[in-house]
C-alpha positions in Angstrom: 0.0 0.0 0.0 1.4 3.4 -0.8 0.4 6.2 0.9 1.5 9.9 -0.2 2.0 12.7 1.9 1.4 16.4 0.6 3.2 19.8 2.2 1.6 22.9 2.1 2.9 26.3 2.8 1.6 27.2 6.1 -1.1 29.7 6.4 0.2 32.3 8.9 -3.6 33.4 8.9 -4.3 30.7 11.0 -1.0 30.8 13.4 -0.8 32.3 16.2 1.0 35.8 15.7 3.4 35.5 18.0 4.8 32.5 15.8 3.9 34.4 12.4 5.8 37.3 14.1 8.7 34.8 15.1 8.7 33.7 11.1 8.6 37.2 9.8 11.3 38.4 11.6 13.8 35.7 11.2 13.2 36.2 7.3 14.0 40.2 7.8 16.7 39.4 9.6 18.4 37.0 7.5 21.5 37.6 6.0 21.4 38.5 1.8 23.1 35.9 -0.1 26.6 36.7 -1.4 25.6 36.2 -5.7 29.5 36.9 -6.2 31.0 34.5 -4.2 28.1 31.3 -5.1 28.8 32.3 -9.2 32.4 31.8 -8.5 32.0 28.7 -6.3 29.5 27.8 -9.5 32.4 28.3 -11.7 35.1 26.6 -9.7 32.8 23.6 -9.8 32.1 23.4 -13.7 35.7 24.2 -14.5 36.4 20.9 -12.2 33.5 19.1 -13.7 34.7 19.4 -17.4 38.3 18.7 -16.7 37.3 15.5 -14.5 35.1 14.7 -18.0 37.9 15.2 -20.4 40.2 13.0 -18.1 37.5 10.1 -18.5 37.8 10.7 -22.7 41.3 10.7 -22.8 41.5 7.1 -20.5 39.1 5.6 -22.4 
């Protein structure tokens, strides 16, 4: 028997507000991503990623 299990957004309408409160402020008060520093990881990675795939070519 398979049995599927659905998540929902919550509905701060029906939280209490201290907890919607809680939730907004922890998202106002999070830090902003650094875009710079993830598209260089991003490049780092693909760099490594096609080097590691042209190794494979060559050994094959």
């Amino acid at each position: 028997m398979t049995t599927i299990t659905r998540f929902e957004k919550p509905n701060l309408t029906n939280m209490p507000k201290d907890v919607g409160m809680k939730i907004f402020k922890e998202i106002l008060n999070s830090p902003v991503p650094d875009r710079k520093k993830m598209m260089e990881e991003a490049d780092i990675l693909e760099k490594q990623m096609k080097e590691e795939r042209e190794n494979r070519k060559k050994n094959e």
